[in-house]
N, C-alpha and C positions, 0 to 999 in steps of 0.2 A: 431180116433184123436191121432195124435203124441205129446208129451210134453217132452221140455227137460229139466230137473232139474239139479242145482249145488247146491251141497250139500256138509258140510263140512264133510271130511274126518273120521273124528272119529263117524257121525251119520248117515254114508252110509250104513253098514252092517246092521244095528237096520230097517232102512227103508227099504230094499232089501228086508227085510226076509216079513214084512206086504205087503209090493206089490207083490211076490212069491205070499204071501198065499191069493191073492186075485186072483180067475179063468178068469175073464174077462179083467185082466189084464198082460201083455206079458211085459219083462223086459231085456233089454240088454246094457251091459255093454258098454262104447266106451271107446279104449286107448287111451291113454293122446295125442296119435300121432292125432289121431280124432280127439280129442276133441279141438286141439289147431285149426286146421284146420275148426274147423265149427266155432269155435269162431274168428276166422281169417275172412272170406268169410262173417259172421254176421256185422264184422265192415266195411268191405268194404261197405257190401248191404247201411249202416247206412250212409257212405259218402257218396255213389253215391245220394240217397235220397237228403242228405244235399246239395248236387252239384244242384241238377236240380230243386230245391225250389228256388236254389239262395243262402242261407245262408252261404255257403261256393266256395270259386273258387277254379275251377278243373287246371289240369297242361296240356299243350298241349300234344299231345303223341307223337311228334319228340322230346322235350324236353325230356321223359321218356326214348326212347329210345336210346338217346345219351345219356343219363345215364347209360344205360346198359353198 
């Protein structure tokens, strides 16, 4: 099982070091360039959801693309 935790900065090292020292558990870092990017891709997954419930309306994609 994969879990992704956000944790304030100043109690990230103090928790590294407990999850380190636990054997069945494997611990890696993402840089910030990552992290923006998965939490990026996470909002999107959350719109599209929103889109195809209904609760939110989507944008046509010639529109999108004439934005470009």
């Amino acid at each position: 099982m994969k879990v992704l935790l956000d944790i304030k900065d100043s109690k990230a090292p103090y928790l590294m070091e407990v999850l380190k020292g636990l054997s069945f558990v494997k611990t890696k870092q993402l840089t910030p360039h990552k992290a923006k990017v998965l939490e990026d891709v996470r909002e999107a997954v959350k719109e599209m959801t929103l889109i195809k419930e209904g609760k939110l309306k989507g944008r046509n994609a010639e529109d999108l693309i004439n934005e470009l």
